[in-house]
C-alpha positions as CSV (number, residue, x, y, z in Angstrom):
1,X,16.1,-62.0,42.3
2,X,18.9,-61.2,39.8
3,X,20.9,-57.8,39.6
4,X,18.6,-56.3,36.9
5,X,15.4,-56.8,38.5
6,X,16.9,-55.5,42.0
7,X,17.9,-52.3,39.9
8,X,14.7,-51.7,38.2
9,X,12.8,-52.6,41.6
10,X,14.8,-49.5,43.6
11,X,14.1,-47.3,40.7
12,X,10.8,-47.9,40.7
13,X,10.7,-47.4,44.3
14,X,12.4,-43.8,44.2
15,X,10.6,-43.0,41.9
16,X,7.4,-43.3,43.6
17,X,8.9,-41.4,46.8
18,X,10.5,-39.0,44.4
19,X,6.6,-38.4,42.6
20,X,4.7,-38.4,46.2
21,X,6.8,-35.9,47.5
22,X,6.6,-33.6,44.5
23,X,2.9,-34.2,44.8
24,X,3.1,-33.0,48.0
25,X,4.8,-30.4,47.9
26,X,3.1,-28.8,45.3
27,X,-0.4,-29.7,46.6
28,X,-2.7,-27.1,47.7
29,X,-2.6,-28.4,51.2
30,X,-2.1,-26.0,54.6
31,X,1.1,-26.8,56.5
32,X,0.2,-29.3,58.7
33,X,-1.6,-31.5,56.5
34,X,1.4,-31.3,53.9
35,X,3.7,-32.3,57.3
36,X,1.9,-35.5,58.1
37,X,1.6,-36.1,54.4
38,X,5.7,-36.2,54.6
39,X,5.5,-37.9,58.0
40,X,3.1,-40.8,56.1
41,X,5.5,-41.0,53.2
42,X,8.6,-41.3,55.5
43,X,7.1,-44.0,57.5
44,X,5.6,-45.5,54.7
45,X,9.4,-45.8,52.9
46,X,10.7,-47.1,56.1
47,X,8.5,-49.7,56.1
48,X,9.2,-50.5,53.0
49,X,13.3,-50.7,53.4
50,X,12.5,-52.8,56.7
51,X,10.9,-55.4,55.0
52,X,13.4,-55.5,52.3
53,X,15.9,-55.8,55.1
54,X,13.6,-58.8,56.4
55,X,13.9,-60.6,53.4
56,X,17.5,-60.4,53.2
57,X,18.2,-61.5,56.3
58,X,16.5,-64.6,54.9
59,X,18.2,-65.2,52.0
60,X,21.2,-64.4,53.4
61,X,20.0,-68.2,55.7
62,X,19.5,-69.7,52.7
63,X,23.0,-68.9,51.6
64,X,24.9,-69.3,55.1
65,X,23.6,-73.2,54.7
66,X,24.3,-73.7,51.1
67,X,27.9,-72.2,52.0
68,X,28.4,-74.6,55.3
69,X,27.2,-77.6,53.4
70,X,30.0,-76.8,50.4
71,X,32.5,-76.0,52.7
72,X,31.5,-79.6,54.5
73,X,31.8,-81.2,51.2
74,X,35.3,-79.9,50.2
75,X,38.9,-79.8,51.2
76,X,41.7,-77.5,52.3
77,X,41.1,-74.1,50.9
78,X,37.7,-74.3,49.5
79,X,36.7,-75.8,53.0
80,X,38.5,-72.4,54.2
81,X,37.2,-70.0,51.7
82,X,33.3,-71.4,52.0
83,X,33.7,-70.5,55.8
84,X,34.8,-66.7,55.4
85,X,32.2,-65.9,52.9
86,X,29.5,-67.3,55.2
87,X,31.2,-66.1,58.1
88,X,30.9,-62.5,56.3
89,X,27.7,-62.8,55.2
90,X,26.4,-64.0,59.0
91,X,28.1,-61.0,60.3
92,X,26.2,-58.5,57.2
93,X,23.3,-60.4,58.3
94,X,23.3,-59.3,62.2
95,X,24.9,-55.7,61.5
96,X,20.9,-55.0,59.2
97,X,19.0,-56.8,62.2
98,X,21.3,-54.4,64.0
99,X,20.5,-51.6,62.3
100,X,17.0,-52.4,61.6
101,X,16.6,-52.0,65.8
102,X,18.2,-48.7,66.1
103,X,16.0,-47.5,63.3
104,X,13.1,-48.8,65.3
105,X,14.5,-47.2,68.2
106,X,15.3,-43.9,66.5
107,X,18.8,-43.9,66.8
108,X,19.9,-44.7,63.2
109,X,18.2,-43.7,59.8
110,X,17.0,-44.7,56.6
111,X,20.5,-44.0,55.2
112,X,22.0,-46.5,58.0
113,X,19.3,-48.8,56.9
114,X,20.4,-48.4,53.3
115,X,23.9,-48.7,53.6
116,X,23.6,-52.2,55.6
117,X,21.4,-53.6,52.9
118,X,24.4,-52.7,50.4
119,X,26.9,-54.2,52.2
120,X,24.7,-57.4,53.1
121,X,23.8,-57.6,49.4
122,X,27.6,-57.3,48.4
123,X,28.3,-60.1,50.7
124,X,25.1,-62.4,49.3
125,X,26.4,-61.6,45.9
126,X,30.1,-62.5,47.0
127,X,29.0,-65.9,48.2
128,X,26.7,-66.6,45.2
129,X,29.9,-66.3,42.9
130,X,31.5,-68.8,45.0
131,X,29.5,-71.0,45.6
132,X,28.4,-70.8,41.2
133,X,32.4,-72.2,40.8
């Protein structure tokens, strides 16, 4: 999936939260039902950043071997430079699974969740460049 269509995906996706909780909130609905409405939506959104965390995690695999098998096939500082950017995007890798548990468990949030997608997707893109010379 390239830049653009990663962009226009989150947009679409805030949008949609963005629209259901208007809806929502305007809705003629009693207090409790508007609550669990929110609590659906929440969950529902979580969901959906764990799974893109899921899929990540597995293309950042894909990646980590296409690195180790370059870095195998090269010399000197290549060799050496193949080996951090895997290395980093191993370590982006674990910190989402990380996250993804404490979420689970309730002690981290959807902004924890979001900002160790970021930083995994930095490191993805980072070892894509490379790995394109």
């Amino acid at each position: 999936m390239n830049k653009k269509q990663n962009g226009i995906g989150i947009g679409v996706l805030l949008g949609a939260v963005v629209g259901v909780i208007t809806g929502i909130l305007f809705a003629p609905k009693s207090g409790k039902e508007t609550r669990d409405a929110i609590k659906s939506t929440t969950t529902d959104t979580a969901h959906k950043l764990h799974d893109e965390a899921e899929k990540l995690q597995s293309d950042a695999k894909e990646w980590i071997a296409k690195a180790d098998a370059k870095a195998k096939a090269s010399k000197g500082k290549t060799e050496e430079s193949a080996k951090q950017h895997a290395t980093e995007l191993k370590k982006q890798a674990k910190n989402v699974a990380q996250v993804v548990s404490s979420v689970k468990a309730g002690k981290a949030d959807d902004k924890d969740l979001q900002s160790a997608i970021k930083q995994l997707k930095g490191a993805r893109t980072s070892l894509k460049s490379f790995l394109a010379k």
